[in-house]
C-alpha positions as CSV (number, residue, x, y, z in Angstrom):
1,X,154.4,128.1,5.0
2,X,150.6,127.5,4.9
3,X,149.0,131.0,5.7
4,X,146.8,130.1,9.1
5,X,142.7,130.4,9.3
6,X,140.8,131.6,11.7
7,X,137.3,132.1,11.9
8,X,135.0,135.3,13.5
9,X,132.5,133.9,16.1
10,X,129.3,135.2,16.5
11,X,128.8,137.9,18.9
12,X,126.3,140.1,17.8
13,X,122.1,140.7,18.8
14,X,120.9,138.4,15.9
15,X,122.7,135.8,17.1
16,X,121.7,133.3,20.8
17,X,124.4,133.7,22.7
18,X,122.9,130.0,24.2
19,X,123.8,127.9,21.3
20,X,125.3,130.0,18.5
21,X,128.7,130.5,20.3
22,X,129.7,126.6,20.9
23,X,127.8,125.6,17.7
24,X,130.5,128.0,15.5
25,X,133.4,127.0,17.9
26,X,133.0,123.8,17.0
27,X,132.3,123.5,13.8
28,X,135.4,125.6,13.0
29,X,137.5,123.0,15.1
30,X,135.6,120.3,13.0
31,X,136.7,122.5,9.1
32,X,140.0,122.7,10.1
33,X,140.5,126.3,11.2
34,X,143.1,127.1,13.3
35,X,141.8,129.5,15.9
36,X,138.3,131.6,16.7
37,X,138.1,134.7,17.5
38,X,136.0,137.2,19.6
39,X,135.9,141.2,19.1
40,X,134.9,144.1,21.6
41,X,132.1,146.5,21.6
42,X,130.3,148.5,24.4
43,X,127.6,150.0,23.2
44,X,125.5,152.2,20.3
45,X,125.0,155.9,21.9
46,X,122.0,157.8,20.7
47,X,124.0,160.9,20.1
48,X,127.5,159.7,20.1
49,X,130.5,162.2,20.2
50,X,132.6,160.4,17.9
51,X,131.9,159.4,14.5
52,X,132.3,155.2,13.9
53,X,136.3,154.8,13.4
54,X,136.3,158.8,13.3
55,X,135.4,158.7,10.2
56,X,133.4,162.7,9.4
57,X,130.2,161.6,8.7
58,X,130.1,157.8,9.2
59,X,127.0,156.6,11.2
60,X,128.0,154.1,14.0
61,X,126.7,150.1,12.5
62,X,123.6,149.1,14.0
63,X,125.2,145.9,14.8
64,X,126.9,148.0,18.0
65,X,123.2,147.7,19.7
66,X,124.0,144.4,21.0
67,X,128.4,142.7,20.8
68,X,128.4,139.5,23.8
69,X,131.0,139.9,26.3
70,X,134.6,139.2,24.5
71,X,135.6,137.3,27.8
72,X,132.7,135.1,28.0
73,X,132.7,134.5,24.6
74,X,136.1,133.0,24.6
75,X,134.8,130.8,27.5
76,X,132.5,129.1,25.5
77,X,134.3,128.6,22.8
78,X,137.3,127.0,25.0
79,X,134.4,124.8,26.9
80,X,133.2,123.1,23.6
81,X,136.5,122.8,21.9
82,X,140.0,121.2,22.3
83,X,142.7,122.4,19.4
84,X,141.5,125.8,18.2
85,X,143.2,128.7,19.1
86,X,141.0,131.1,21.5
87,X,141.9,135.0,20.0
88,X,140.9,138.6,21.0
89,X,140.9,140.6,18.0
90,X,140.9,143.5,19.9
91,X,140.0,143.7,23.6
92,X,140.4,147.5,24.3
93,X,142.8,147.3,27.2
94,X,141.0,150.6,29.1
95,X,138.1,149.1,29.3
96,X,139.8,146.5,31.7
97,X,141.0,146.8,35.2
98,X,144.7,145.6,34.5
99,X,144.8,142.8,37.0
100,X,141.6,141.7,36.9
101,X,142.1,141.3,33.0
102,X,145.5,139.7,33.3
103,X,144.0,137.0,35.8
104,X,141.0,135.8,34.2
105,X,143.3,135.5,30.7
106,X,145.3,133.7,33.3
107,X,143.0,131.4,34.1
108,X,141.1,130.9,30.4
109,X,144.3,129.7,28.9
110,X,145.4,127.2,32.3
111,X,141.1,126.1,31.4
112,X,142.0,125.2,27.7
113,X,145.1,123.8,28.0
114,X,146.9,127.1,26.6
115,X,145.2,127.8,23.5
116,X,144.3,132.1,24.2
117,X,146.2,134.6,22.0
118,X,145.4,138.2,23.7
119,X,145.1,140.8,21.0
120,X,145.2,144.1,22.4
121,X,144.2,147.8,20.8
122,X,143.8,151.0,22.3
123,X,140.0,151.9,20.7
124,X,138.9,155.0,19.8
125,X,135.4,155.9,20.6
126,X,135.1,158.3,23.8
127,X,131.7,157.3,24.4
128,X,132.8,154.0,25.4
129,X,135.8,155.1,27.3
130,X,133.4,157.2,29.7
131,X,130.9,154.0,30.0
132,X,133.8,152.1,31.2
133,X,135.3,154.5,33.4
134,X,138.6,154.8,31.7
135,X,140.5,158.1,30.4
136,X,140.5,158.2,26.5
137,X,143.6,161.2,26.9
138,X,145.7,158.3,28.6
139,X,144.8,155.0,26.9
140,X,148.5,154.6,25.3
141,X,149.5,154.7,29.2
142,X,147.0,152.2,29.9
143,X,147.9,150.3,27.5
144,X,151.7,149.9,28.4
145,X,149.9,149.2,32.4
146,X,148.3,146.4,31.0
147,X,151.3,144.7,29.4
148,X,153.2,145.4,32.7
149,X,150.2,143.4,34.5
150,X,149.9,140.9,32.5
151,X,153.9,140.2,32.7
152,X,153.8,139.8,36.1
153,X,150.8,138.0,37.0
154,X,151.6,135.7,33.9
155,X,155.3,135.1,35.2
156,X,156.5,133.0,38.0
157,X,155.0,133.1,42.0
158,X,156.0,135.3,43.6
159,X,154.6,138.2,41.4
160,X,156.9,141.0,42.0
161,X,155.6,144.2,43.5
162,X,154.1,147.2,40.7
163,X,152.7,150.5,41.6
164,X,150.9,151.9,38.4
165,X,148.3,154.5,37.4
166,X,145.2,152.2,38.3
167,X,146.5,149.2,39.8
168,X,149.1,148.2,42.2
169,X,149.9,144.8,44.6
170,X,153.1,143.5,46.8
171,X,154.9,140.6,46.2
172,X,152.3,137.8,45.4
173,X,151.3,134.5,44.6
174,X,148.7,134.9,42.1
175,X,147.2,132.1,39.9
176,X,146.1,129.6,38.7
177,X,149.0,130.3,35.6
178,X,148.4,130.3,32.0
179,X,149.3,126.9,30.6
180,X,151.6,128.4,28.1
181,X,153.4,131.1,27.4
182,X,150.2,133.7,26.3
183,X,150.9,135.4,22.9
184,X,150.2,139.1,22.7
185,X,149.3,140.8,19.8
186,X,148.9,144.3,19.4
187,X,146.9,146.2,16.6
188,X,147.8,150.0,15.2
189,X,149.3,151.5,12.6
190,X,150.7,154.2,14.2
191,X,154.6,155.0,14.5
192,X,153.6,154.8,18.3
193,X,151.6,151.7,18.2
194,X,154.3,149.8,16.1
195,X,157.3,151.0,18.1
196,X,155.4,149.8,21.2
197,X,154.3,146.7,19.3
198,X,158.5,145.9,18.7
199,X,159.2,146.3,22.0
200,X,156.5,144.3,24.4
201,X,154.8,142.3,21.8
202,X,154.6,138.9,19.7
203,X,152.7,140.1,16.5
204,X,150.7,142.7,14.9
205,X,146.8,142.4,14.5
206,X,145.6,145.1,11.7
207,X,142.1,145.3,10.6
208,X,140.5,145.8,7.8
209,X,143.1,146.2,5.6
210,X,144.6,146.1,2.1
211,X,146.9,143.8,1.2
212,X,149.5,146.5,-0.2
213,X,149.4,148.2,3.8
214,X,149.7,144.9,5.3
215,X,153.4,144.6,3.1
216,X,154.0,148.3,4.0
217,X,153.4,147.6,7.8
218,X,155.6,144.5,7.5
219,X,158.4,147.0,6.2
220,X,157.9,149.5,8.7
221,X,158.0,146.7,11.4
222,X,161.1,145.4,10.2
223,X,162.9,149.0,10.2
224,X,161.7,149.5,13.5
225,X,162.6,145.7,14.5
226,X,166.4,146.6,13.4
227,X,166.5,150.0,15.8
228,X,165.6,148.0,18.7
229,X,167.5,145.0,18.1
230,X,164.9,142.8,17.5
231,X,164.8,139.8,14.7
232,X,161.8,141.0,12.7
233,X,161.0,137.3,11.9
234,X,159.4,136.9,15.2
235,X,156.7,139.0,15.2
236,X,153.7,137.9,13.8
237,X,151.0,139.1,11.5
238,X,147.2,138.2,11.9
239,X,144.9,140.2,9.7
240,X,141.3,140.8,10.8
241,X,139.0,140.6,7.3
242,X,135.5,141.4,7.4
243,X,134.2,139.6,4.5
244,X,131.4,140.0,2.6
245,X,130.8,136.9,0.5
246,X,128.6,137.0,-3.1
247,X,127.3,134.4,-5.2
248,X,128.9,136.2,-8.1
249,X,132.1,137.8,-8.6
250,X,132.8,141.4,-8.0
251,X,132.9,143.3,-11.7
252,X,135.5,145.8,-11.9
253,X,137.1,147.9,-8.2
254,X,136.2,146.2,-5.3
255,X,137.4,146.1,-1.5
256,X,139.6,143.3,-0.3
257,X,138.1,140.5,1.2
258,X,134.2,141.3,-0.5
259,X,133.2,139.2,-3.9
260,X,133.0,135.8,-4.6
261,X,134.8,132.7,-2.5
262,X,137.4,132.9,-5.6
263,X,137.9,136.3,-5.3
264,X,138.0,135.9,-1.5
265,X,141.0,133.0,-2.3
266,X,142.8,135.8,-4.2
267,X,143.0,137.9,-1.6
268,X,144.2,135.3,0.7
269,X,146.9,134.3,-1.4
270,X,148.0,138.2,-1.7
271,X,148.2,138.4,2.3
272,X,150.3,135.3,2.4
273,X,152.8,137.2,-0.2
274,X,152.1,140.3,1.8
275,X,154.0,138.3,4.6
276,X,150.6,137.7,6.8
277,X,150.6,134.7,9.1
278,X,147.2,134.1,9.8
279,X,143.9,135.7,8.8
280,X,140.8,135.8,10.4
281,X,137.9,135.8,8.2
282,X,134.7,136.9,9.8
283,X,131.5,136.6,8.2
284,X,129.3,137.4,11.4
285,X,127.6,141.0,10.0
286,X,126.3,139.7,6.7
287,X,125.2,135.9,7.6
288,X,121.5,135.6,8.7
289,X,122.5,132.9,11.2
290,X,124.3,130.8,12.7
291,X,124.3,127.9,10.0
292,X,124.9,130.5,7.2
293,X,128.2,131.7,8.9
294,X,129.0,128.0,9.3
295,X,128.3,127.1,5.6
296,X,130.5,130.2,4.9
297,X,133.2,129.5,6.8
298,X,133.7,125.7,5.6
299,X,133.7,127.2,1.4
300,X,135.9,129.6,2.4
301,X,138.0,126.8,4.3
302,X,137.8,124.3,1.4
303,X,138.4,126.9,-1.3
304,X,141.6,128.3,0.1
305,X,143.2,124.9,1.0
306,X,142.1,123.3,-2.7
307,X,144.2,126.5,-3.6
308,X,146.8,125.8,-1.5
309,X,146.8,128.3,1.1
């Protein structure tokens, strides 16, 4: 099976959110890629309380100053495009009201003819969690809310009743519907976050990671597939790769997913034998603009399909 592309879209202060959204969005439909996707960041605290990723020591990325809204994000994309995919790789489920979330996911996918994948993570930086009102002790809870939500209000009039921790409603009609049925994907490595993934959800969506963990996650998933009673060839694998493209290859140890558009390939291929369905390659950070990330994107496209990805 060819492994799936997707491509980052540009979020981030050095960006204009006026043009650069739809201009990406549809240049990726034009390459060929298979989906765009949109990430989810609050804010840059002066004296934060957590390190970046909790990492001792690590300085939180400038780029945090200034993400776009994940929500309208995907609504531009969806406006200027007609096949691509519309992903969420991750929106922090705390940060949403559960309902509210549920409905206007609702709504994007019945807008763009039921193209949104909703990729789902827990985050881990407190500082946001106080910004958006939401309790950082609870957000596994929250979590398992929102899937409730979005069950229901995604399902078939009339909703039936739910009292949870934040939100609650009687027997409704509530639309319009998603098109489709709305994939959800889930990211964490956790033994929680995978037995919860096995349970409520359609794939995994790891970041950042090697190609050697995404096999080992694929394992685990499978073990924990079999307790539950699940086929483990249903549940999907999207892998989020920052990249960092050079002219030149890498000499000697280098991180997956940074070097040259060959070395790039490589890795690609390795995910597909890793038992990866789809990656999204995001070049947003290092590309001065707009045109950059597109020029990007379409070598990376080429390369990989000459190659036979």
């Amino acid at each position: 099976m060819t492994l799936r592309l997707g491509l980052g879209l540009p979020q981030t202060g050095k960006y204009d959110m006026s043009r650069d959204v739809t201009a990406a969005a549809r240049a990726a439909e034009e390459i060929g890629y298979d989906s765009v996707w949109v990430l989810e960041r609050l804010m840059r605290p002066e004296e934060p309380v957590d390190d970046m990723y909790l990492v001792p020591g690590l300085p939180w990325a400038d780029y945090f100053r200034a993400v776009a809204d994940p929500l309208v994000t995907m609504s531009l994309a969806a406006a200027v495009t007609e096949r691509v995919k519309i992903g969420s790789a991750v929106l922090v489920g705390s940060f949403h009201q559960p309902f509210l979330l549920a409905r206007a996911l609702g709504s994007l996918d019945a807008a763009s003819g039921g193209r949104v994948i909703a990729g789902f993570g827990t985050g881990w930086s407190r500082d946001e969690y106080r910004a958006a009102g939401a309790d950082h002790a609870e957000r596994g809870a929250a979590l398992d809310e929102l899937l409730d939500v979005c069950e229901a209000v995604w399902g078939p009039d009339p909703v039936p009743a739910y009292e949870g921790r934040s939100t609650g409603f009687t027997a409704s009609a509530v639309g319009p519907k998603p098109a489709g049925r709305i994939p959800v994907l889930l990211a964490g490595s956790a033994e929680r976050a995978q037995r919860r993934l096995v349970r409520r959800a359609d794939g995994w969506l790891p970041s950042m990671v090697t190609n050697e963990q995404v096999a080992a996650g694929r394992a685990r998933l499978a073990e924990l597939a079999a307790e539950h009673g699940r086929d483990a060839s249903g549940l999907s694998t999207t892998v989020r790769a920052s990249v960092q493209l050079s002219e030149k290859p890498v000499d000697g140890a280098r991180k997956t997913y940074q070097g040259s558009v060959e070395q790039i390939v490589e890795d690609l291929l390795g995910a597909a034998a890793a038992g990866a369905d789809e990656v999204l390659l995001d070049t947003q950070l290092p590309s001065r603009d707009v045109d950059e990330l597109i020029e990007k994107g379409r070598a990376l496209h080429k390369a990989a399909r000459d190659a036979g990805v």
